[in-house]
N, C-alpha and C positions, 0 to 999 in steps of 0.2 A: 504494500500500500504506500502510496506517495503521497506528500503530502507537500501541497507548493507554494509559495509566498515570492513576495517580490524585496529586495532587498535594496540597499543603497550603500555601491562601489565605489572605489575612488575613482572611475570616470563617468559610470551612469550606473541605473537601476537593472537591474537581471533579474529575472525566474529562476529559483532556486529549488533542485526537486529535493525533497530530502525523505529518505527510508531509514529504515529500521533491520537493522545483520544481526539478530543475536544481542548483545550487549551494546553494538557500537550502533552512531547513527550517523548515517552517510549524507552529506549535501553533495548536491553537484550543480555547478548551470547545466541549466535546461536546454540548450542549442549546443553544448560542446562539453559531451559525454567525458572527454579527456579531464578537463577541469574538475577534479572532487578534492575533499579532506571528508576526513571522520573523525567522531571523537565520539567519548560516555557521553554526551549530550545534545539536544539539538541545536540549543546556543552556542557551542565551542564550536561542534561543529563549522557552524556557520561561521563563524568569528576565525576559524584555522581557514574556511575556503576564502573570505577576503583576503587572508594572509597572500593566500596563492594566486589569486587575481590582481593582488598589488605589485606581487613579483614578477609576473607574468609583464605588464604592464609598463614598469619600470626597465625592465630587460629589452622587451622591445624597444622605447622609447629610445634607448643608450646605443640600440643594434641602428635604428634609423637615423639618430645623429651621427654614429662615427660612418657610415654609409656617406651622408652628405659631406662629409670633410675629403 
């Protein structure tokens, strides 16, 4: 069962699916399966997949600067 909310990134809002494994609970965006965290809760959860969308984010930003130099 998934359960979906919309959240607020450091560059815009995402659909966030998030399930239930047993103990853990998995967030993922909704459009790019690849991007998940999990954690004991559905708040970390979510709170560890910003982490990953920040990084995400960041990395490319630094890959498209040193590109224009």
């Amino acid at each position: 069962m998934y359960i979906s909310n919309i959240y607020k990134f450091k560059t815009k809002e995402m659909e966030v699916l998030i399930t239930k494994d047993g103990e853990w609970y998995i967030a993922e965006i909704k459009w790019k399966k690849a991007l998940y965290a999990f954690w004991y809760t559905q708040e970390e959860a979510v709170n560890e997949l910003k982490n990953v969308v920040d990084m995400m984010v960041d990395y490319y930003s630094e890959e498209i600067g040193v590109q224009k130099k």
